[in-house]
N, CA, C and O atoms as a GROMACS GRO file, in nm:
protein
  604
    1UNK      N    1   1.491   3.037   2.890
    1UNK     CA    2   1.513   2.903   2.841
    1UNK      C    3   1.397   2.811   2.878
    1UNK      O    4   1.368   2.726   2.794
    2UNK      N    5   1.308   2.816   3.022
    2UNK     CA    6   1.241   2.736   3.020
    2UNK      C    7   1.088   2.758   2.947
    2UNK      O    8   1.005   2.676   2.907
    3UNK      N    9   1.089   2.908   2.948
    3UNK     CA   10   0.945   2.889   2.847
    3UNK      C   11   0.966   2.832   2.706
    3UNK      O   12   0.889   2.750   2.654
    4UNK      N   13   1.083   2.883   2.645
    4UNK     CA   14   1.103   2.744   2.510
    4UNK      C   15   1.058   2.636   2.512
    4UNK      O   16   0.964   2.591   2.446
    5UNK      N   17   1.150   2.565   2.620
    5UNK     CA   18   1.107   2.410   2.660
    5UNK      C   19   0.949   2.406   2.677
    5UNK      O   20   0.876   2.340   2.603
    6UNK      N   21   0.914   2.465   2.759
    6UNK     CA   22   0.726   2.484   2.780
    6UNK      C   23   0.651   2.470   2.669
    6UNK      O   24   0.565   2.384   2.657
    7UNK      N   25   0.687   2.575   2.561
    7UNK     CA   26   0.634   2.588   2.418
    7UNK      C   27   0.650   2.493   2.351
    7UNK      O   28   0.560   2.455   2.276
    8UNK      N   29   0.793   2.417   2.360
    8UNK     CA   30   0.768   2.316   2.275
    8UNK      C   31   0.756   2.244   2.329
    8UNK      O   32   0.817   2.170   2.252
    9UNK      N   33   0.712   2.142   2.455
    9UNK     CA   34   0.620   2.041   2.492
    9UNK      C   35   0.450   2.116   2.489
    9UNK      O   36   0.343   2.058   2.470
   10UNK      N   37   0.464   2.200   2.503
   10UNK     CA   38   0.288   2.252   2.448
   10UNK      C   39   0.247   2.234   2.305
   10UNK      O   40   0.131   2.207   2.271
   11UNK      N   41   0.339   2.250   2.228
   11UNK     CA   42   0.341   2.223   2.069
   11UNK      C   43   0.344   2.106   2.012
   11UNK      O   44   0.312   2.089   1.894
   12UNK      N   45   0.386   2.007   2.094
   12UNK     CA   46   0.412   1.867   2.056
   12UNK      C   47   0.232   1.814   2.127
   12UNK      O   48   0.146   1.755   2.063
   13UNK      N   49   0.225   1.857   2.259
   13UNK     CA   50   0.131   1.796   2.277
   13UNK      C   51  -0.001   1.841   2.186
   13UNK      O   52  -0.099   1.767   2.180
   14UNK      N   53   0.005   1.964   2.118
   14UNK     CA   54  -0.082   2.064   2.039
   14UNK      C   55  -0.095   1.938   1.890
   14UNK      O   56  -0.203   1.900   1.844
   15UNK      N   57   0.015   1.902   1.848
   15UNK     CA   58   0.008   1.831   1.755
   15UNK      C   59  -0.033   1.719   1.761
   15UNK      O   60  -0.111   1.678   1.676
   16UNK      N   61   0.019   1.625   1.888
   16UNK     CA   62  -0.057   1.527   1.897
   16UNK      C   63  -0.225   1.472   1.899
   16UNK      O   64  -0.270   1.359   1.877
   17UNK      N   65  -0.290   1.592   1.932
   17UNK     CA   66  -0.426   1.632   1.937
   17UNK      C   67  -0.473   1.693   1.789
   17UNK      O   68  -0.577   1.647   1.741
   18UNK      N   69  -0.431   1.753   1.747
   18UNK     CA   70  -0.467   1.798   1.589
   18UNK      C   71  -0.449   1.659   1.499
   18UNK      O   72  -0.536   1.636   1.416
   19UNK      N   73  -0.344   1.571   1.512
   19UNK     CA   74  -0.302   1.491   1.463
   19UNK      C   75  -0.093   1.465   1.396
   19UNK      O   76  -0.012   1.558   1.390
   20UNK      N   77  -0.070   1.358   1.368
   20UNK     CA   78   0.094   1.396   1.348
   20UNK      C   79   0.137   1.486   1.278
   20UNK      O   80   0.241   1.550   1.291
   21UNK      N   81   0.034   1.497   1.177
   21UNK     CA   82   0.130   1.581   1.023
   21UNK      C   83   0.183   1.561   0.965
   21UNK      O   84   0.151   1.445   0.936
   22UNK      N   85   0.290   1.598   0.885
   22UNK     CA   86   0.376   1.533   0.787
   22UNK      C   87   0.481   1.464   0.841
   22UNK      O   88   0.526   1.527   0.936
   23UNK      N   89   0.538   1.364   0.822
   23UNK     CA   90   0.581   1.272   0.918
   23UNK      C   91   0.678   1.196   0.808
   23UNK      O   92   0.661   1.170   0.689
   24UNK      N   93   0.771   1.177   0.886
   24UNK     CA   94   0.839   1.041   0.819
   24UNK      C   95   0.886   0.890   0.875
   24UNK      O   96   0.984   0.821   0.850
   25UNK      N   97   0.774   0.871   0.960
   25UNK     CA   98   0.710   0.724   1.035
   25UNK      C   99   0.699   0.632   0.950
   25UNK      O  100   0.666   0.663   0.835
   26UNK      N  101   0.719   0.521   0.977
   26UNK     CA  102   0.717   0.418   0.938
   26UNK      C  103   0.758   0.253   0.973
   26UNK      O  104   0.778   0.249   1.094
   27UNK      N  105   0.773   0.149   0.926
   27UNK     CA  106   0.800   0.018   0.989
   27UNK      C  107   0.927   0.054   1.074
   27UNK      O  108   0.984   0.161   1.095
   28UNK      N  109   0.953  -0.078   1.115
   28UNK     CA  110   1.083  -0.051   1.180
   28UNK      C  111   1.208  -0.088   1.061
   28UNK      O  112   1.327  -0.062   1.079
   29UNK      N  113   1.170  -0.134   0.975
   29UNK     CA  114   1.234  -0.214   0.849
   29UNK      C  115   1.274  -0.087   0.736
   29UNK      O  116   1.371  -0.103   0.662
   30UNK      N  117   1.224  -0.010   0.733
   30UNK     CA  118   1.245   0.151   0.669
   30UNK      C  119   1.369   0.166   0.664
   30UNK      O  120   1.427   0.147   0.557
   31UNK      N  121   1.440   0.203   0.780
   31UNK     CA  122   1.579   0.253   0.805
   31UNK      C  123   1.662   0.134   0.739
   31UNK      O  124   1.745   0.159   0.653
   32UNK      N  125   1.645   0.046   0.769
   32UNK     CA  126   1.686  -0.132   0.646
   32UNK      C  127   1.718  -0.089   0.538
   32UNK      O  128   1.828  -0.081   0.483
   33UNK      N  129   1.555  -0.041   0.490
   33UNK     CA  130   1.554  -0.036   0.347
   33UNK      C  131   1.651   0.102   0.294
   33UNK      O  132   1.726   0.093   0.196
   34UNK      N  133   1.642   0.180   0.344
   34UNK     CA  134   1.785   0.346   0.285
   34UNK      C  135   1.906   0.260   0.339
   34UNK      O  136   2.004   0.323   0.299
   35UNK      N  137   1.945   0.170   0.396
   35UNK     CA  138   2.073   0.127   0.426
   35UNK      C  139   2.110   0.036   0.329
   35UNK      O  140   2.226   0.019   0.290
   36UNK      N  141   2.005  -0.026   0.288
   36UNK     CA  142   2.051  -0.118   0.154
   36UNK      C  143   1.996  -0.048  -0.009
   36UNK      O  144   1.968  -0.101  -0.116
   37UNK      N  145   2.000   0.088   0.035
   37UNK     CA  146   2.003   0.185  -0.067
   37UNK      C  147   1.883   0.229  -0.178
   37UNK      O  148   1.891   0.278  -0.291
   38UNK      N  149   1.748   0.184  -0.081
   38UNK     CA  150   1.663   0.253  -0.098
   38UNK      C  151   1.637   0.429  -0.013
   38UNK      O  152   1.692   0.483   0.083
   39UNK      N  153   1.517   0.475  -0.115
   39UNK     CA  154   1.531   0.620  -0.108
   39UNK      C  155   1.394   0.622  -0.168
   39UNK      O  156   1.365   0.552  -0.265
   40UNK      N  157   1.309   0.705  -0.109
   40UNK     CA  158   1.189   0.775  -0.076
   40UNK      C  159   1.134   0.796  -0.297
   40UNK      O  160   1.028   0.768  -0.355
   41UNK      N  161   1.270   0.856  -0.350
   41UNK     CA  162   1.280   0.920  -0.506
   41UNK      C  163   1.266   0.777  -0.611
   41UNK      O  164   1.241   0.781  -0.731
   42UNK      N  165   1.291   0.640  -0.519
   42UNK     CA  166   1.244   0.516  -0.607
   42UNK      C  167   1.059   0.477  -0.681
   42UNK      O  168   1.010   0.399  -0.762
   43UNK      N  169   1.010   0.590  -0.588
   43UNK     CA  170   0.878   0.610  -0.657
   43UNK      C  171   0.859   0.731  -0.723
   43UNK      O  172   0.743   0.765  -0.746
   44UNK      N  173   0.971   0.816  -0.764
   44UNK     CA  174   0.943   0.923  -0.860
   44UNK      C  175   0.849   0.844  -0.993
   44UNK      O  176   0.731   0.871  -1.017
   45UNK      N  177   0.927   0.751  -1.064
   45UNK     CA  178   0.884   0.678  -1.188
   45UNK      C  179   0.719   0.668  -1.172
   45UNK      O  180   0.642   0.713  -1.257
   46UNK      N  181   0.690   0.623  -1.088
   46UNK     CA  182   0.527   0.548  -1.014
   46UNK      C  183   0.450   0.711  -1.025
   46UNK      O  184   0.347   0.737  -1.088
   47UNK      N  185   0.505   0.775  -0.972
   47UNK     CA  186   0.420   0.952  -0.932
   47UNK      C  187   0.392   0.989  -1.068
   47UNK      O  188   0.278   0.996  -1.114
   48UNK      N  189   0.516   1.017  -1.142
   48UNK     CA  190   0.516   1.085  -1.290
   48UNK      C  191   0.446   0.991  -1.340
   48UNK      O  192   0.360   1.059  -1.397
   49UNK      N  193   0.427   0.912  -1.356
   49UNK     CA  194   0.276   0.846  -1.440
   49UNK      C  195   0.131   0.851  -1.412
   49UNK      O  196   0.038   0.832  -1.490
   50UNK      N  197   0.130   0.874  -1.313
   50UNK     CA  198  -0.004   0.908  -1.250
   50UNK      C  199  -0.073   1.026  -1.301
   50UNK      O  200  -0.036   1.143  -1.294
   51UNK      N  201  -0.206   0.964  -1.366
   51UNK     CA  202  -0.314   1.066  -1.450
   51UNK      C  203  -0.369   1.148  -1.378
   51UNK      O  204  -0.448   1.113  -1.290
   52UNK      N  205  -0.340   1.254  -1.399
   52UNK     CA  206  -0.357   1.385  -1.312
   52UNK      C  207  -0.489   1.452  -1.234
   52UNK      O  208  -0.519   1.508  -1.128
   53UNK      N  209  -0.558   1.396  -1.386
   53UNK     CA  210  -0.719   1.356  -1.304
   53UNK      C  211  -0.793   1.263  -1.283
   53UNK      O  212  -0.909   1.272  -1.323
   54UNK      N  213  -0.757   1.163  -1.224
   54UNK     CA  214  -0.784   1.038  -1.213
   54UNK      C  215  -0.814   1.051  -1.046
   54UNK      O  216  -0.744   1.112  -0.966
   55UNK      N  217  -0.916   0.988  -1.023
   55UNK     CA  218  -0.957   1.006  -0.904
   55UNK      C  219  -0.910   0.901  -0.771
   55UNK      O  220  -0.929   0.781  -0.796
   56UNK      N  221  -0.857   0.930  -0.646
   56UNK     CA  222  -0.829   0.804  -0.600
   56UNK      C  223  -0.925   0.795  -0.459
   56UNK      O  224  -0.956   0.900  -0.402
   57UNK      N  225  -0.963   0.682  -0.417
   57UNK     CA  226  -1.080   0.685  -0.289
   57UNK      C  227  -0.964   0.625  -0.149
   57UNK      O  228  -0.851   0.578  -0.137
   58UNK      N  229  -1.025   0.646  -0.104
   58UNK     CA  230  -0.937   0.642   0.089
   58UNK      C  231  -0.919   0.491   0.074
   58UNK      O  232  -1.008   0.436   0.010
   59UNK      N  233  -0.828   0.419   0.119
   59UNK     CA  234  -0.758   0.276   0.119
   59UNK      C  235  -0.700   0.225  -0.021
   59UNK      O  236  -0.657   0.110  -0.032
   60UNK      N  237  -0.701   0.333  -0.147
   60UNK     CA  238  -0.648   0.308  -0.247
   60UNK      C  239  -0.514   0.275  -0.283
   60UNK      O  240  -0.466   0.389  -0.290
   61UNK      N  241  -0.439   0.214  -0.305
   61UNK     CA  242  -0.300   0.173  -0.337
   61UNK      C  243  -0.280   0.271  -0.434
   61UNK      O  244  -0.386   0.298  -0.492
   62UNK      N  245  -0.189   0.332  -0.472
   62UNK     CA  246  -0.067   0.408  -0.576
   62UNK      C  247   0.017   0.370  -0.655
   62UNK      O  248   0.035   0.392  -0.775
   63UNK      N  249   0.092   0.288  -0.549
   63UNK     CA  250   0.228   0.203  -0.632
   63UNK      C  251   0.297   0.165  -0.580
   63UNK      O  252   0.326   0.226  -0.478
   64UNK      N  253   0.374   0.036  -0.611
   64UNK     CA  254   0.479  -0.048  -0.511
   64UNK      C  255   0.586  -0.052  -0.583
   64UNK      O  256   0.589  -0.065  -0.706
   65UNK      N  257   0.713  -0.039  -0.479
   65UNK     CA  258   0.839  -0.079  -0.535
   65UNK      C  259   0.895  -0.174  -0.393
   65UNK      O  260   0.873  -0.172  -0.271
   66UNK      N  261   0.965  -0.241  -0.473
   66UNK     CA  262   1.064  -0.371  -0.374
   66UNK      C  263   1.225  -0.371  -0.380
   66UNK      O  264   1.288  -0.355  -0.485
   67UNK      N  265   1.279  -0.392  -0.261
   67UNK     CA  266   1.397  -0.374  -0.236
   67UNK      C  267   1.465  -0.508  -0.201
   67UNK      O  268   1.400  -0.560  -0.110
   68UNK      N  269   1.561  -0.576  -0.234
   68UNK     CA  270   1.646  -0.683  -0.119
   68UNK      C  271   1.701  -0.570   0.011
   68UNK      O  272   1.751  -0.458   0.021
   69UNK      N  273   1.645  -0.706   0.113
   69UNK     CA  274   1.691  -0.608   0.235
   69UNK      C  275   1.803  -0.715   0.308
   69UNK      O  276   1.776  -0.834   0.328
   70UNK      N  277   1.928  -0.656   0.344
   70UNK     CA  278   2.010  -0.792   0.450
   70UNK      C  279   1.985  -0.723   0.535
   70UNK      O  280   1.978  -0.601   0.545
   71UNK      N  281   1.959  -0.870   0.656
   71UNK     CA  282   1.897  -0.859   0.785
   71UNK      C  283   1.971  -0.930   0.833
   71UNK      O  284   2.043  -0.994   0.756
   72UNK      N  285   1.987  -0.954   0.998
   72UNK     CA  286   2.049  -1.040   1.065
   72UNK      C  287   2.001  -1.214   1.029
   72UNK      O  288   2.074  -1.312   1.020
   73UNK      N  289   1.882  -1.204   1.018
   73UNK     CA  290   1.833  -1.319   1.002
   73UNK      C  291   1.832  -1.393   0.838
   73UNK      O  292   1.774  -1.499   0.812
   74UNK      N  293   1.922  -1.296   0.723
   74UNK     CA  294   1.911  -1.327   0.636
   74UNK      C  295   1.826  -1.238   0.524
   74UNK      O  296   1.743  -1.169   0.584
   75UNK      N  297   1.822  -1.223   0.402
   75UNK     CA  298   1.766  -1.125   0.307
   75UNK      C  299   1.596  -1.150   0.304
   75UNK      O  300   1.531  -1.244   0.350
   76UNK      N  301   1.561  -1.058   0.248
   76UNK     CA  302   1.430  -1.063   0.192
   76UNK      C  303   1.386  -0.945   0.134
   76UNK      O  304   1.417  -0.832   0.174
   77UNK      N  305   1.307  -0.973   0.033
   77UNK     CA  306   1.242  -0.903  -0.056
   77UNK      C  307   1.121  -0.800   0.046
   77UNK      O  308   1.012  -0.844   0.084
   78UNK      N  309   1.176  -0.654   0.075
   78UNK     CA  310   1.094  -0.508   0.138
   78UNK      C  311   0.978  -0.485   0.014
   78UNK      O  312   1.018  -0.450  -0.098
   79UNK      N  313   0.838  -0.505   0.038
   79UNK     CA  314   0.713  -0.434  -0.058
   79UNK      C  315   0.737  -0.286   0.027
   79UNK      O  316   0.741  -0.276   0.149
   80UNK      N  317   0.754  -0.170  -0.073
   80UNK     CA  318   0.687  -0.074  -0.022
   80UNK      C  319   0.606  -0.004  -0.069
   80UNK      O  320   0.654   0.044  -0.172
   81UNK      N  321   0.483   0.039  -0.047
   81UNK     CA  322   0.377   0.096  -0.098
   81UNK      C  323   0.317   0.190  -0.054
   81UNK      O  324   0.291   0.191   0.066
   82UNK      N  325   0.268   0.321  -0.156
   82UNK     CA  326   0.208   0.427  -0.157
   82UNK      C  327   0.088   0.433  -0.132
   82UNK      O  328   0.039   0.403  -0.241
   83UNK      N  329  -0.015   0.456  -0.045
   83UNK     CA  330  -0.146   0.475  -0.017
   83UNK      C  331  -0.207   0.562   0.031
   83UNK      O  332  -0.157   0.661   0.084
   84UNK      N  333  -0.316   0.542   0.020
   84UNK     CA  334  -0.413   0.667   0.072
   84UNK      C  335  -0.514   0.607   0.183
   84UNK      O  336  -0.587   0.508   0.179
   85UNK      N  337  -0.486   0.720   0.304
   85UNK     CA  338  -0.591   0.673   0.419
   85UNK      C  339  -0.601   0.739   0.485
   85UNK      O  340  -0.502   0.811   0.499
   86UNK      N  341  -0.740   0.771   0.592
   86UNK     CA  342  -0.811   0.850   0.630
   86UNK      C  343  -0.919   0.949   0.545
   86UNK      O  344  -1.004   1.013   0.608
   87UNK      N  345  -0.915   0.955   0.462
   87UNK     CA  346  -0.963   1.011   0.340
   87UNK      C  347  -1.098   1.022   0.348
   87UNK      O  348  -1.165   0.918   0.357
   88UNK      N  349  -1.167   1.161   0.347
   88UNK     CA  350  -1.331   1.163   0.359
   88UNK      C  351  -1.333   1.138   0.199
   88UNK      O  352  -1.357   1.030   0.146
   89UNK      N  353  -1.314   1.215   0.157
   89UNK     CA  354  -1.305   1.260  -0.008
   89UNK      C  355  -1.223   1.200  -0.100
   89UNK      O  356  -1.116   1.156  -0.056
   90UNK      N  357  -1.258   1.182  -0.271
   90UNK     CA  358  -1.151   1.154  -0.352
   90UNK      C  359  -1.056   1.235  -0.365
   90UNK      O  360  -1.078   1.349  -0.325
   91UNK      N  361  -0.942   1.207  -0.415
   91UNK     CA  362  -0.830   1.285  -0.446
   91UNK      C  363  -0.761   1.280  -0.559
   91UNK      O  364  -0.766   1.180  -0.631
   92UNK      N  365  -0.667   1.420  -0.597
   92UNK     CA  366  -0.624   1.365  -0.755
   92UNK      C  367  -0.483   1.295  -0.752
   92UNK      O  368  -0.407   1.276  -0.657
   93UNK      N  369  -0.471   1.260  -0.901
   93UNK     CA  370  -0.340   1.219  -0.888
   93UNK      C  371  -0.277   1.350  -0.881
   93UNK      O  372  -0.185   1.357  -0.800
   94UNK      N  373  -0.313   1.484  -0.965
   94UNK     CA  374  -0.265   1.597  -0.971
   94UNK      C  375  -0.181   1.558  -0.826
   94UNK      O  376  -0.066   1.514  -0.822
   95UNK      N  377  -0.258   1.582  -0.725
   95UNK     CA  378  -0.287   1.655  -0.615
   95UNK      C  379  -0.184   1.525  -0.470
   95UNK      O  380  -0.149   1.553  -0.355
   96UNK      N  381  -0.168   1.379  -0.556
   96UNK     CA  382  -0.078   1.304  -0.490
   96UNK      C  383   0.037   1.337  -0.548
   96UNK      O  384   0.135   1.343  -0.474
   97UNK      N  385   0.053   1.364  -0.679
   97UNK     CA  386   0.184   1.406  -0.723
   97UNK      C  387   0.260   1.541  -0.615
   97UNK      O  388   0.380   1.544  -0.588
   98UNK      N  389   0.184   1.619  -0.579
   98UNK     CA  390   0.214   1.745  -0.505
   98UNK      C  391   0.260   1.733  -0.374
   98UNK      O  392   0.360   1.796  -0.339
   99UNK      N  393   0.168   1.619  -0.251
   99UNK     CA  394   0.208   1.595  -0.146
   99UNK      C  395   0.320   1.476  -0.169
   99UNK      O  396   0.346   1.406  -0.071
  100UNK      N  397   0.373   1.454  -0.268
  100UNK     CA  398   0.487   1.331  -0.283
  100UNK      C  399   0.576   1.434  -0.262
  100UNK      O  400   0.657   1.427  -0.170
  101UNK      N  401   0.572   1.522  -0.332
  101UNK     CA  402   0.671   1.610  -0.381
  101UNK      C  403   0.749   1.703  -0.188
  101UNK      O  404   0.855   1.720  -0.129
  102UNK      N  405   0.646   1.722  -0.177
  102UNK     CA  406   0.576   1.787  -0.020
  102UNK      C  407   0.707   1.700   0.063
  102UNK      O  408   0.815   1.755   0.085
  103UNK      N  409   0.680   1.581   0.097
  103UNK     CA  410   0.702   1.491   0.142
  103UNK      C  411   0.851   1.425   0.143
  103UNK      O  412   0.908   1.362   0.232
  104UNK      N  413   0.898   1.466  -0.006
  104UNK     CA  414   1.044   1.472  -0.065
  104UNK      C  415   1.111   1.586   0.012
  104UNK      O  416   1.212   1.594   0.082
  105UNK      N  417   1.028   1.663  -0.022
  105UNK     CA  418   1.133   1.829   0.026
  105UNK      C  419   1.134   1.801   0.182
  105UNK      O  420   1.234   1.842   0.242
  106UNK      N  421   1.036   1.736   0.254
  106UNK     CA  422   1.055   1.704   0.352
  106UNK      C  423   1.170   1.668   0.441
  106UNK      O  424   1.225   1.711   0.542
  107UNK      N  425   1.179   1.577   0.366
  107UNK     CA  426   1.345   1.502   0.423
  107UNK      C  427   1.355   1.341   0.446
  107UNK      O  428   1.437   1.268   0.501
  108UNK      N  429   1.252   1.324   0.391
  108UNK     CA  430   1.203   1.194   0.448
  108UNK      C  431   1.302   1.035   0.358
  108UNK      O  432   1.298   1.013   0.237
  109UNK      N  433   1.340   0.994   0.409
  109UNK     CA  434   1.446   0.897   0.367
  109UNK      C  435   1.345   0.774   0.286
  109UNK      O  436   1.335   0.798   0.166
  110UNK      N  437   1.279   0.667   0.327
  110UNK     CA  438   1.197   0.548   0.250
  110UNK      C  439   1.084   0.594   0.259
  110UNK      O  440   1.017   0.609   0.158
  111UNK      N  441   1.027   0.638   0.414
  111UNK     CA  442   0.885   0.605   0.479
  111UNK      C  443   0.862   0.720   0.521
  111UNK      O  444   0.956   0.795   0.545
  112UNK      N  445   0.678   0.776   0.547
  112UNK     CA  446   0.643   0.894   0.564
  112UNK      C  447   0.506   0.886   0.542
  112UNK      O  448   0.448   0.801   0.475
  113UNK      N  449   0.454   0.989   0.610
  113UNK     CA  450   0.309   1.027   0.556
  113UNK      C  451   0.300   1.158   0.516
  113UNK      O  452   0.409   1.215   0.514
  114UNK      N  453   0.191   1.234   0.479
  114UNK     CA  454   0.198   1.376   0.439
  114UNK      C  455   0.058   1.398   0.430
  114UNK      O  456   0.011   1.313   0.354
  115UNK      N  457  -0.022   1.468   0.470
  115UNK     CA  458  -0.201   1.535   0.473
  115UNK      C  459  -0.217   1.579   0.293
  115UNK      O  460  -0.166   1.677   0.239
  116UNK      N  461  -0.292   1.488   0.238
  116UNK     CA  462  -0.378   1.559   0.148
  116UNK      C  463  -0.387   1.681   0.106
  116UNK      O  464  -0.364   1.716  -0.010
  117UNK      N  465  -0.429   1.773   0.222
  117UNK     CA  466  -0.525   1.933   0.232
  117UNK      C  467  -0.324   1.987   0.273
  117UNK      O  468  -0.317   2.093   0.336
  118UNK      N  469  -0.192   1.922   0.241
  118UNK     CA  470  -0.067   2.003   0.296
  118UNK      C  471  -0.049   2.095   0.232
  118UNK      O  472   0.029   2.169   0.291
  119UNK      N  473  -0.092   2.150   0.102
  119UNK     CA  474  -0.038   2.247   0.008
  119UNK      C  475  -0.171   2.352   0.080
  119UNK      O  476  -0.153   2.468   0.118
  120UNK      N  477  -0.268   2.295   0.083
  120UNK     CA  478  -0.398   2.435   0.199
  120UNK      C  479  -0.366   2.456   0.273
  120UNK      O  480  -0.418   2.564   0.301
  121UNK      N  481  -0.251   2.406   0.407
  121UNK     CA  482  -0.249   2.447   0.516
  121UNK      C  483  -0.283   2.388   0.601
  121UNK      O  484  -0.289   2.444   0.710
  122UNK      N  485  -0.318   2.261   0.588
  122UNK     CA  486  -0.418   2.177   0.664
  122UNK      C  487  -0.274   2.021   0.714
  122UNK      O  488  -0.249   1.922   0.646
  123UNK      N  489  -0.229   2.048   0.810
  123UNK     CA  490  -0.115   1.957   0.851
  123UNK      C  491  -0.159   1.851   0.944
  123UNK      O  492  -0.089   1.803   1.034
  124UNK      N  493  -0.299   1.813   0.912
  124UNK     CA  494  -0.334   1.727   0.989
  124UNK      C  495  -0.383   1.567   0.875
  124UNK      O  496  -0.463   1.548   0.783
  125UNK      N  497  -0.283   1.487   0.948
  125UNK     CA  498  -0.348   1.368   0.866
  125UNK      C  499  -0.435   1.266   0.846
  125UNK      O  500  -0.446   1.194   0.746
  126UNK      N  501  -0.530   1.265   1.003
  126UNK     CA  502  -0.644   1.281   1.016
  126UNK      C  503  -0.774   1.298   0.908
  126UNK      O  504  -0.874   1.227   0.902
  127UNK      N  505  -0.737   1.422   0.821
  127UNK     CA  506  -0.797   1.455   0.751
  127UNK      C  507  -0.766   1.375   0.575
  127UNK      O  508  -0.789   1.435   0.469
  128UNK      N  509  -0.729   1.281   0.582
  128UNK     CA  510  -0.665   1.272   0.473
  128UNK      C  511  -0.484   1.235   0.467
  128UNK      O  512  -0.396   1.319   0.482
  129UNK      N  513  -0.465   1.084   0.440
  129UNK     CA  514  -0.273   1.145   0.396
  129UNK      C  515  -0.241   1.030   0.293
  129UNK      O  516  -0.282   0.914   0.295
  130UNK      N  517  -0.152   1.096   0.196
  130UNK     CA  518  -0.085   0.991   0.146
  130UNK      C  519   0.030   0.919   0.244
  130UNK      O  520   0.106   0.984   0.316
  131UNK      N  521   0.031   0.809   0.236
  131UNK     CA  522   0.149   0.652   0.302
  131UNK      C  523   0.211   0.639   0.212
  131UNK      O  524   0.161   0.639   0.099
  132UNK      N  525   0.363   0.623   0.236
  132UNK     CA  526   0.457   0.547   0.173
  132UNK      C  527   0.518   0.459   0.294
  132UNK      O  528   0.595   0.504   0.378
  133UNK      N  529   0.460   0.299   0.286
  133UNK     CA  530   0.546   0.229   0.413
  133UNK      C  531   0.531   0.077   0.368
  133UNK      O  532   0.447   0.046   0.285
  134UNK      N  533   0.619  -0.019   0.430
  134UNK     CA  534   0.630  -0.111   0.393
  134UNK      C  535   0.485  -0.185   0.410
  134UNK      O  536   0.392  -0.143   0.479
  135UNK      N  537   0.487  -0.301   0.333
  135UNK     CA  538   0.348  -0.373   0.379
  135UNK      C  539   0.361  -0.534   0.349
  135UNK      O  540   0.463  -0.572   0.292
  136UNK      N  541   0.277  -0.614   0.380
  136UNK     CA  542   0.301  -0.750   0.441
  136UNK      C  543   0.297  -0.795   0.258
  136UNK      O  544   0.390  -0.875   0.242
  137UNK      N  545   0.246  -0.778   0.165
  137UNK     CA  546   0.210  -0.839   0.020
  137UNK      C  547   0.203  -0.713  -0.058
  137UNK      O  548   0.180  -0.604  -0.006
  138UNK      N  549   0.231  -0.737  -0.230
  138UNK     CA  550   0.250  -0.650  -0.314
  138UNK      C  551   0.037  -0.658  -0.340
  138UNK      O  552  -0.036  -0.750  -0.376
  139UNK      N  553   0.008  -0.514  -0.299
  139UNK     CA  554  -0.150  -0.593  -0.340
  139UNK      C  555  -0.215  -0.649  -0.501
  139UNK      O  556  -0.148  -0.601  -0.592
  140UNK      N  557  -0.287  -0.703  -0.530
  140UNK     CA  558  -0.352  -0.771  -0.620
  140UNK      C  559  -0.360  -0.668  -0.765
  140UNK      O  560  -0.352  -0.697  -0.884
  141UNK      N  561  -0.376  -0.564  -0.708
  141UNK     CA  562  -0.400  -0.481  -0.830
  141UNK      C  563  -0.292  -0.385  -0.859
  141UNK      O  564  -0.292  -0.282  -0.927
  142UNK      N  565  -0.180  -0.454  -0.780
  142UNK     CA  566  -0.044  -0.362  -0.825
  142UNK      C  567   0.093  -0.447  -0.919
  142UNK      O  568   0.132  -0.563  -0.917
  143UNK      N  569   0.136  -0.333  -0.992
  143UNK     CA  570   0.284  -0.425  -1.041
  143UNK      C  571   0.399  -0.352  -1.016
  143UNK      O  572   0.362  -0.240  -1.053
  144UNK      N  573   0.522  -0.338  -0.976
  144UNK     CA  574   0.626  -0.314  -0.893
  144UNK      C  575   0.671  -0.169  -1.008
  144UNK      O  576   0.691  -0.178  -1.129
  145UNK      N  577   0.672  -0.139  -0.988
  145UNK     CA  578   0.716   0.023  -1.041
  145UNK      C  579   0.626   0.087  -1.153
  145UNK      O  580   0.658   0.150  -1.253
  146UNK      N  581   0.516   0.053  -1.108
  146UNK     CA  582   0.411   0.115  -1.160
  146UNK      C  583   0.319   0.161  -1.092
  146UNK      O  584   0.289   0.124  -0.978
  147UNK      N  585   0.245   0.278  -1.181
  147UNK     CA  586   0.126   0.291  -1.106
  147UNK      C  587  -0.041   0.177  -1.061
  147UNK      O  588  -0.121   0.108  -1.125
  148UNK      N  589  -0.026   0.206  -0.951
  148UNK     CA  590  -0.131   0.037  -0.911
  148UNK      C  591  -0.273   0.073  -1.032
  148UNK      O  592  -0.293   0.175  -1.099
  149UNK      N  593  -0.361  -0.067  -1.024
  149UNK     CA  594  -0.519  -0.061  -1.152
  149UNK      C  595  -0.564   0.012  -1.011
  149UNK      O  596  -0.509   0.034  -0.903
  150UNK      N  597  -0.722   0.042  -1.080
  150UNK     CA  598  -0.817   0.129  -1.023
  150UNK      C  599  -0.864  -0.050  -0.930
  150UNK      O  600  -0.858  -0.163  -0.980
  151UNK      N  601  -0.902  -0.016  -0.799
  151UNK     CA  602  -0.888  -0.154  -0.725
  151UNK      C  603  -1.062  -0.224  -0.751
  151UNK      O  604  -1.092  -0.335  -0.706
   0.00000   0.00000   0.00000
């Protein structure tokens, strides 16, 4: 029993050093948002439109959707948005459509990240990840259940 335990604090700390991986991190406002009946599948619409070869660069927006959230302090309108960061390289939409998908099968309820290189083998996000997490403004070049302009 205790080499288990060993292995998996060696594995956690193994990951922390490679980087998180596929993850379903996010604000603290996330768990809000699936309680007032958002769900991770509210950007299916946003994914399936996305031109397959269309190229996207590291800090690129994807697509936003918005939720009413009740809070103790009263409602407000949740932005949540799809992005790309860490990113040496462009990426496709092909290829965001795939780690969305990744990311779904995951388990992941609103919020999450997922590595780029996840369908290679490469579980580090470090290298690349698509974001789905809340953010302070809908950005400039996005409209709410669509796919965001080229920025």
């Amino acid at each position: 029993m205790r080499s288990s335990s060993f292995i998996a604090v060696a594995a956690a700390a193994a990951q922390g050093v490679a980087g998180l991986g596929i993850n379903c991190h996010g604000d603290v406002y996330c768990g809000t948002v699936y309680l007032n009946g958002g769900t991770l599948s509210d950007f299916e619409n946003i994914f399936n439109k996305l031109d397959d070869k269309r190229k996207y660069q590291n800090g690129e927006d994807v697509g936003c959707v918005q939720h009413l959230v009740g809070h103790l302090t009263g409602n407000f309108m949740a932005t949540i948005c799809a992005y790309i960061q860490n990113a040496k390289d462009d990426t496709t939409g092909a290829t965001l459509k795939s780690v969305y998908k990744e990311l779904q099968q995951y388990g992941c309820a609103v919020c999450g990240s997922v590595p780029l290189l996840y369908a290679k083998g490469d579980d580090d996000v470090n290298h690349g990840e698509l974001t789905i997490n809340i953010v302070d403004d809908l950005p400039e070049n996005c409209k709410i259940n669509e796919p965001c302009s080229a920025s």
